[in-house]
C-alpha positions, 0 to 999 in steps of 0.5 A: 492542503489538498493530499488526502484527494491525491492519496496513493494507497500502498496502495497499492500496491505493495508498498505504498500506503499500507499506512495505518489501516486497522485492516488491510489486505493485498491480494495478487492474482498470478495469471498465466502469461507473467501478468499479475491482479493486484488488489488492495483494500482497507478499512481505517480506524476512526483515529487515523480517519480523523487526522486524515480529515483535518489534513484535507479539504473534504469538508462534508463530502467524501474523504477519498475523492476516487476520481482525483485517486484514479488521476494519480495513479494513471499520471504515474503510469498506472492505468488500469487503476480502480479505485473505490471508497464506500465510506470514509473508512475504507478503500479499495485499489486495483489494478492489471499489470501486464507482463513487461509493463512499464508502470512504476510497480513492475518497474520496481520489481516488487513481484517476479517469478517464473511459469509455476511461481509468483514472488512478493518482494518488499524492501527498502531498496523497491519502497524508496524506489517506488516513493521516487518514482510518485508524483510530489502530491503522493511524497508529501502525503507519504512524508506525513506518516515518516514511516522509516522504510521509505527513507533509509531510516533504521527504527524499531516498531515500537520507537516508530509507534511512539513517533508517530502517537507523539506526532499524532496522538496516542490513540493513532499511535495504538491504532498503527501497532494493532494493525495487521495486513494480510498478504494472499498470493494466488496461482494462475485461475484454476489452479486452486493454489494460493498462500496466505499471511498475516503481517504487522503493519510496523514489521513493513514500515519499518523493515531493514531487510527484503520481506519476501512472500512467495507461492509455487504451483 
């Protein structure tokens, strides 16, 4: 199996592989004419990068192939995509969405707003939208992790810490219900504006309602 170099890291953007990083930070920058910077790193605890690698074909070379990363993300109409993996346990994706842009992630409407706000919106309804809209490697690797949000499944955190330690793993398992991702939403540059917050990985994945995050200037 190949996944792992196909990765798509919730990437992005918001939703998509927030999956199982001990830390993990999205950022988006508003810009003045509606575009958005959106930025997603994280680092991954040594139990996840283990199962990530005996699902690969890495070998003794990097775990995340950034190019074949790269590939993806642009095939699936993102493209101005970056990415970049100093080491085996970390990750970083970026990339610029214009106003109006067609890629999945504003198609989806994860963010909205006007000319003085910027609105984060992660939901099932947009999750699922945006698994749809993946190339087959992506969903495959997504369908991995069984994270309820993206298939209409209703789960408490802890029933999906328990699934995901028995499919696993404990020490995976422990490594997903510490996990927490820090979402900083910025205004347009120069403003000085921006709000931070801080949310436990398994309140995403298993979400039942739109978590909504938002920032006014």
């Amino acid at each position: 199996m190949k996944l792992i170099k196909y990765l798509l890291p919730l990437i992005a953007l918001p939703g998509i592989l927030l999956f199982s990083a001990c830390t993990a930070s999205v950022d988006v920058h508003a810009g003045t004419d509606g575009s958005a910077e959106i930025s997603y790193g994280a680092v991954f605890g040594n139990a996840l990068v283990e199962v990530m690698k005996s699902l690969s074909e890495a070998g003794s070379g990097p775990l995340f192939d950034t190019r074949s990363i790269t590939e993806q993300l642009q095939k699936a109409g993102i493209q101005t995509a970056k990415v970049s993996s100093p080491s085996d346990s970390a990750l970083t994706v970026s990339a610029s969405l214009a106003a109006g842009s067609k890629d999945p992630v504003s198609a989806v409407g994860f963010l909205s707003g006007s000319a003085h706000s910027l609105t984060l919106t992660l939901s099932p309804e947009k999750l699922s939208a945006l698994y749809t809209a993946m190339p087959e490697t992506v969903q495959s690797y997504i369908d991995l992790f069984m994270a309820p949000v993206f298939g209409g499944t209703v789960m408490t955190a802890e029933d999906y810490v328990n699934l995901v330690a028995s499919v696993y793993g404990q020490p995976v398992g422990d490594e997903v219900a510490a996990a927490q991702i820090r979402i900083t939403l910025y205004g347009p540059a120069g403003s000085g504006i921006r709000k931070t917050v801080t949310v436990p990985l398994t309140d995403i994945l298993t979400a039942s309602k739109p978590l909504v995050y938002s920032v006014t200037w």
